[in-house]
C-alpha positions in Angstrom: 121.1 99.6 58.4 122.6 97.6 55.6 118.8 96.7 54.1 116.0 98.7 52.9 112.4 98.8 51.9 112.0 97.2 49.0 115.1 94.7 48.7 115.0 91.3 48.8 116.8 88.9 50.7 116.4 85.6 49.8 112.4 84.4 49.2 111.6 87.8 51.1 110.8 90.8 50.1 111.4 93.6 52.6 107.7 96.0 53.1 108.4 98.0 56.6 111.0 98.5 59.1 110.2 97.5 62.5 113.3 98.0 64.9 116.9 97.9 65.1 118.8 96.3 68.0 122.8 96.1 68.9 123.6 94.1 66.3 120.8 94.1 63.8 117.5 95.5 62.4 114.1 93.7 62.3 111.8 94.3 59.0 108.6 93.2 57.7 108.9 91.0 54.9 106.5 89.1 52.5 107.3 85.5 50.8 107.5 85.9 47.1 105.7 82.5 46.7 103.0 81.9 49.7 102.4 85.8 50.3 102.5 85.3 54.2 103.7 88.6 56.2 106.7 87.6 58.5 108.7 89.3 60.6 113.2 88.5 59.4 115.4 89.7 61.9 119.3 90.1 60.8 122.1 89.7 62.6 125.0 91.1 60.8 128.0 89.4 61.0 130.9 90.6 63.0 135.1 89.5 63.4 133.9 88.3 66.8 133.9 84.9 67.0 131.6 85.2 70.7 129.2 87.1 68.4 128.7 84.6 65.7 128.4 81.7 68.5 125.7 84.0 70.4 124.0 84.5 67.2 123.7 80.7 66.4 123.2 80.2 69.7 119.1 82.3 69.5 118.5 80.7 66.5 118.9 76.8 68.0 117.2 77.8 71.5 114.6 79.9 69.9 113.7 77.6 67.5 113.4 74.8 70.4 110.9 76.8 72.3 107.1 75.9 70.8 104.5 78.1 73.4 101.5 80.4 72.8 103.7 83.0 74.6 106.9 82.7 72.9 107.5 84.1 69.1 108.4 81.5 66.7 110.5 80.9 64.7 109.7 79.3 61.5 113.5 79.2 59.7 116.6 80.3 59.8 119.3 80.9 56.8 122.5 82.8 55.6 122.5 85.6 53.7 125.9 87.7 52.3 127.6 86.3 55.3 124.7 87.6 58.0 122.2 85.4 59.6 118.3 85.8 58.7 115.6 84.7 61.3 111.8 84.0 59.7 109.8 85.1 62.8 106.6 85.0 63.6 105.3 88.4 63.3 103.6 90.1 66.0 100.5 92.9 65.6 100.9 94.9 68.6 103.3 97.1 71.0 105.9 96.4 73.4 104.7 96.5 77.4 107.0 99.6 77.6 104.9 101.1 75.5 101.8 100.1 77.0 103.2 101.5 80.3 104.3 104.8 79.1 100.9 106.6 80.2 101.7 105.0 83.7 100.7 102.3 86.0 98.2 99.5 84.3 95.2 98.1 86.1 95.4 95.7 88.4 93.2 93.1 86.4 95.2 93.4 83.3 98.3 93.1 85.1 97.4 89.7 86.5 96.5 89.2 83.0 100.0 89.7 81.2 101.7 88.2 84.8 99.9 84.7 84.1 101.5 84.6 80.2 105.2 85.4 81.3 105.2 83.4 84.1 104.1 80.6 82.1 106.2 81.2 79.0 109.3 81.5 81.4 108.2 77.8 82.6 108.4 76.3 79.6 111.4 78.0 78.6 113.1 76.6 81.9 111.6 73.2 81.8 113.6 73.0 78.6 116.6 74.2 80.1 117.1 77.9 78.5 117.8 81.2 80.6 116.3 84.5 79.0 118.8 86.7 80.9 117.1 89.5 79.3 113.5 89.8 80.7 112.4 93.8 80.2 109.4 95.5 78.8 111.2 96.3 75.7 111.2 92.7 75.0 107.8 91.8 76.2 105.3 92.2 73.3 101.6 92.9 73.4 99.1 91.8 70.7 95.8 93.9 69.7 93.9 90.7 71.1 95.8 90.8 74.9 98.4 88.0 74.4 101.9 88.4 75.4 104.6 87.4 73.3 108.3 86.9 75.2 110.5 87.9 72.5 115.0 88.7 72.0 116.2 85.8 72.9 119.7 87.2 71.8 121.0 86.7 75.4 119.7 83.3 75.9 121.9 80.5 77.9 121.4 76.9 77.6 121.9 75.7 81.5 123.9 72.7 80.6 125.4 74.3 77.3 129.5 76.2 77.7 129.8 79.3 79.1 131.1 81.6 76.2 130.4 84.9 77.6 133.7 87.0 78.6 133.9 87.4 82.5 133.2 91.4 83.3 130.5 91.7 81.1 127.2 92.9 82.4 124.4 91.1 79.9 120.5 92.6 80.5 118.8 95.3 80.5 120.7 97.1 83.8 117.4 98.0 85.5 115.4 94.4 85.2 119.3 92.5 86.2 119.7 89.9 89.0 122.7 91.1 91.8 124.3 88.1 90.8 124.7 88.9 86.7 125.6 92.2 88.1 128.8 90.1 89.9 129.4 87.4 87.0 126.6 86.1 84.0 128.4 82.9 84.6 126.8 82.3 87.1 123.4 82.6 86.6 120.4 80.4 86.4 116.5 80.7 86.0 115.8 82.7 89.4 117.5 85.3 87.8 114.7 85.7 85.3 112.3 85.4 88.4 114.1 88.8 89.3 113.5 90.2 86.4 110.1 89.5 86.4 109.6 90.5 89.6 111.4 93.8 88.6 108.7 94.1 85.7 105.7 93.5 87.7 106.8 96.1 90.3 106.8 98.7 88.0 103.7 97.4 86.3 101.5 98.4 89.7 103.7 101.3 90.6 104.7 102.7 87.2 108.6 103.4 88.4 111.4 100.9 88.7 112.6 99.1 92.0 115.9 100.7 91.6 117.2 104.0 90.5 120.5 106.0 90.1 122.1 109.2 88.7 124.2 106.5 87.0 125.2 103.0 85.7 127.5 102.7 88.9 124.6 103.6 91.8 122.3 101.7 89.7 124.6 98.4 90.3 125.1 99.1 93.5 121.7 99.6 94.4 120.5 96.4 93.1 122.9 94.8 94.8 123.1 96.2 98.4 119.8 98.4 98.9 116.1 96.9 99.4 113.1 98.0 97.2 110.8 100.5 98.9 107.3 98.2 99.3 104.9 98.6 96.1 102.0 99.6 98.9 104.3 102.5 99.8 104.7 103.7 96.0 100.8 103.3 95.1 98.4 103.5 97.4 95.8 101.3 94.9 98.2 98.3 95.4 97.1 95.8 98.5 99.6 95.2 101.5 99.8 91.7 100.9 101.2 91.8 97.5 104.1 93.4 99.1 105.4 90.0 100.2 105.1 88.3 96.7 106.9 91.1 94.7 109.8 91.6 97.3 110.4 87.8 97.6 110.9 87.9 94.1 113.3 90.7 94.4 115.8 89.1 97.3 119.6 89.5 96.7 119.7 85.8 97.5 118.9 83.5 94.6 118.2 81.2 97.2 115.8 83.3 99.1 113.3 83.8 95.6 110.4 81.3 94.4 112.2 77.7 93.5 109.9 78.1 89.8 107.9 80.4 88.0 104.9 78.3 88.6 105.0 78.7 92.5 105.7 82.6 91.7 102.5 82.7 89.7 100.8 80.6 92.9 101.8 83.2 95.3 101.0 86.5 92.4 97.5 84.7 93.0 96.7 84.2 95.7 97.9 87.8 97.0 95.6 89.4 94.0 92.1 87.3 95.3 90.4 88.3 98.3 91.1 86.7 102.2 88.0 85.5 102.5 88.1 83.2 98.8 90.3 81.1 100.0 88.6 79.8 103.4 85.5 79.9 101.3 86.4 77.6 98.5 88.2 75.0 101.2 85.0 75.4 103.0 82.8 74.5 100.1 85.2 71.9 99.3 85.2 69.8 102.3 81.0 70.1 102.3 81.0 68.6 98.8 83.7 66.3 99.4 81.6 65.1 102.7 78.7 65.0 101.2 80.1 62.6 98.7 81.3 60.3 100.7 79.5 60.4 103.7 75.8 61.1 103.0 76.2 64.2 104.5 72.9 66.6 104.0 72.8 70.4 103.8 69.7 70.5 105.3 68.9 71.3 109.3 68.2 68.2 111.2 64.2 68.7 113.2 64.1 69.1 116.5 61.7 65.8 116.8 61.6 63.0 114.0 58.0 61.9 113.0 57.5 58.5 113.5 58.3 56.4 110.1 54.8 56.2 108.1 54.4 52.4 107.4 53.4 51.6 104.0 49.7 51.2 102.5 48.8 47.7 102.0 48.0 47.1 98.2 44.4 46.0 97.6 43.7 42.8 96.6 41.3 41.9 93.8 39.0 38.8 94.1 38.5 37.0 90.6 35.8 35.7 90.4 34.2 32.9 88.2 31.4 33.6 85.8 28.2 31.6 87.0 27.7 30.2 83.3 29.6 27.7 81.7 32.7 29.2 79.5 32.3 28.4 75.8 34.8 26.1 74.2 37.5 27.1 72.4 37.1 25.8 69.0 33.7 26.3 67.0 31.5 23.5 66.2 31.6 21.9 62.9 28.7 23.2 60.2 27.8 20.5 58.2 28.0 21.8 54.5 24.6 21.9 53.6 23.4 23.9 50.5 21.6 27.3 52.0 18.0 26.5 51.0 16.1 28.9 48.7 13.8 31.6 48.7 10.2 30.0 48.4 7.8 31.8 45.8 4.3 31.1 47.5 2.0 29.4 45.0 -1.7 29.6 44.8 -3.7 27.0 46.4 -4.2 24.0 44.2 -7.8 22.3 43.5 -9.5 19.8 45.6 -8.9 16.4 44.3 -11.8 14.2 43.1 -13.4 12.3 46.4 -11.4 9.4 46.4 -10.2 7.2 49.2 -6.9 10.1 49.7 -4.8 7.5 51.8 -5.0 4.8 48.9 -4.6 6.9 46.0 -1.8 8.5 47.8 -0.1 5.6 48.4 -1.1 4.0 44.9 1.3 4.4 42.0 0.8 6.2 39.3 -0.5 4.5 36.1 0.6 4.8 33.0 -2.0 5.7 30.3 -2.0 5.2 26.5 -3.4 7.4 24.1 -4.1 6.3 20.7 -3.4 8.2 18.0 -7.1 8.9 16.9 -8.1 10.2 20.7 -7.1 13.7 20.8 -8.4 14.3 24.6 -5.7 13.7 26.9 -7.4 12.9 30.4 -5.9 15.2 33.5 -3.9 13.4 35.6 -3.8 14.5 39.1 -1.8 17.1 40.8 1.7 15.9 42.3 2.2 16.6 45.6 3.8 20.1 46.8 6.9 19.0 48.2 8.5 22.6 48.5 5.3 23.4 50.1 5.1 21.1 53.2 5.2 22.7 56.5 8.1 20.0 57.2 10.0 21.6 53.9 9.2 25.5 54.7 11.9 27.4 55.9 10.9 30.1 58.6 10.6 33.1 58.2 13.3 34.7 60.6 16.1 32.0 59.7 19.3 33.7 59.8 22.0 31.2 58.4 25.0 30.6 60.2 28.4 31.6 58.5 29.6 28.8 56.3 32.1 27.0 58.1 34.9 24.7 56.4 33.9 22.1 54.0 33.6 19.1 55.2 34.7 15.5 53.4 31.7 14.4 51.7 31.1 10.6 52.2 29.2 7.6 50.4 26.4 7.4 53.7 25.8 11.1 54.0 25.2 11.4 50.4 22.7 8.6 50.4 20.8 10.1 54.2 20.4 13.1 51.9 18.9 11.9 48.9 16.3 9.9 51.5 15.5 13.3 53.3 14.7 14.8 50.1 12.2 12.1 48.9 10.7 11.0 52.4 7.0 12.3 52.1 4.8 12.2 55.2 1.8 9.9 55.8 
């Protein structure tokens, strides 16, 4: 290890040492300036020109690869002549690890299948070959998400070949038979094998192939069939038998055409029989039902005669027998509201005279000379306020006082004649 604990390369200062690989070590670092906890792998430079191109090589394909499943990386820069990675960092273990107390369960493994499956699709669909798919380099977060990790073995499909014919590349237990022949000529159903490798010992806990060495190992995986899964652990169903060892076939050919259709096939192998013909069932009820009115309901033995409709009641409306008022209000003349009358005591008999004469007679006018201090009585005048023509009643309720009306010459003048007619 060229770095320790507390040095600092570049922005980074190094806190913790995570792992060491081949050709370099992996430490936890802090940046000086923003604080956030990183993961820097180093790859120490070598005289071998393949090794500097491999090297260069992780850090473009890594760096193209942007999935939930696949560590980032966030930059990449040269230090005293040895490459630096800025990694995401990952809280967790490695699936070896989680595997080292034996088989998992079957619900997790489904679990952790879905995430490499995927992260392999994405890394395909963008043309890069892991070559390297193992448990050492499958990582495990505290919250369950897997994180496909080393891609120091990576090949572009369409990118030169610069890998030196003879040399075995992988991990020798999780290899394809044909990387075991010539890396050259691989593509991404060998990291179908490998995953297929990796599940089977996932539900078995122990590896599809084994040997006393390197050599039966090799030629194992490249002559012999796996024992079934079902055969190893009794806990794993017959029917995932099919999945795993189709993923395992010494023919590329013969293996899943994607990751995606592997994933399909994991599955539907892991759900029940009877899910299946159950959800197409419910599918083609719902689907009818849609479109063709279908109900869910039993049809009756007899249908009831259609009930025909009440007839709505009709309602006569009917005329009132007396005349409807008008509309508008009749006019108030605008006459003064007459005023309370103060009853007055009786007045005196007048003197016997003829009363039709003298009432018709004007009065006279008399003198009174200065010496004559008797002033004779003239007679009463007439109560005018008092006439029973004159006299209100005694219930008279007065209308409301409508709007004024124009006053005119001939009304004025019918008035004043109303006021000073007197009866005969």
């Amino acid at each position: 290890m060229h770095y320790k604990v507390g040095d600092r390369i570049g922005d980074y200062l190094i806190t913790g040492h995570l792992g060491a690989g081949a050709g370099g070590d992996v430490f936890r670092v802090e940046h000086s300036i923003t604080g956030r906890i990183e993961a820097l792998k180093i790859l120490y430079a070598t005289e071998s020109r393949e090794r500097e191109e491999r090297i260069l090589r992780e850090a473009k394909l890594q760096a193209r690869l942007n999935h939930p499943n696949i560590t980032a990386v966030h930059n990449a820069f040269w230090w005293n002549g040895d490459l630096a990675l800025v990694m995401e960092l990952v809280d967790g273990q490695s699936l070896k690890q989680a595997m080292a107390n034996g088989p998992l369960a079957p619900p997790s493994i489904l679990h952790y299948a879905r995430q490499i499956l995927r992260a392999l699709a994405h890394a395909h669909r963008r043309q890069v070959i892991h070559r390297d798919i193992s448990p050492s380099n499958i990582l495990i977060t505290t919250k369950g998400q897997i994180k496909l990790t080393d891609f120091g073995l990576a090949k572009e499909k369409a990118g030169p070949n610069i890998t030196q014919a003879g040399t075995l590349m992988g991990s020798v237990f999780y290899i394809a038979p044909e990387q075991v022949r010539s890396s050259a000529e691989v593509d991404f159903r060998a990291d179908l094998y490998s995953c297929g490798a990796v599940l089977y010992e996932m539900y078995t806990g122990a590896k599809p192939f084994d040997g006393g060495n390197v050599f039966e190992l090799m030629l194992a995986q490249a002559e012999s069939d796996p024992i079934p899964p079902s055969r190893r652990n009794a806990k794993v169903p017959a029917r995932l038998d099919a999945v795993l060892l189709k993923a395992l076939q010494k023919d590329p050919h013969a293996r899943y055409s994607s990751a995606l259709d592997f994933l399909t096939a994991l599955e539907g192998a892991i759900k029940p029989r009877w899910l299946a013909p159950a959800y197409a069932a419910a599918a083609f009820v719902a689907v009818s039902a849609i479109v063709g009115g279908i109900t869910l309901s039993p049809k009756p033995e007899a249908e009831a005669a259609p009930i025909p409709p009440l007839p709505m009641p009709s309602v006569a409306i009917q005329e009132p027998p007396f005349p409807r008022p008008p509309l508008s209000l009749p006019a108030i003349p605008d006459e003064p509201r007459p005023l309370p009358v103060t009853p007055q005591p009786a007045p005196s008999p007048p003197p016997p005279t003829n009363t039709k004469r003298s009432a018709r007679m004007p009065r006279e006018l008399v003198l009174i000379s200065p010496t004559d201090k008797t002033v004779p009585a003239l007679p009463p005048a007439p109560d005018i306020a008092s006439s029973p023509a004159e006299a209100a009643p005694p219930s008279f309720n007065p209308p409301p006082p409508g709007p004024p009306l124009r006053r005119g010459i001939l009304r004025g003048v019918v008035r004043r004649m109303n006021i000073f007619r007197q009866e005969d």
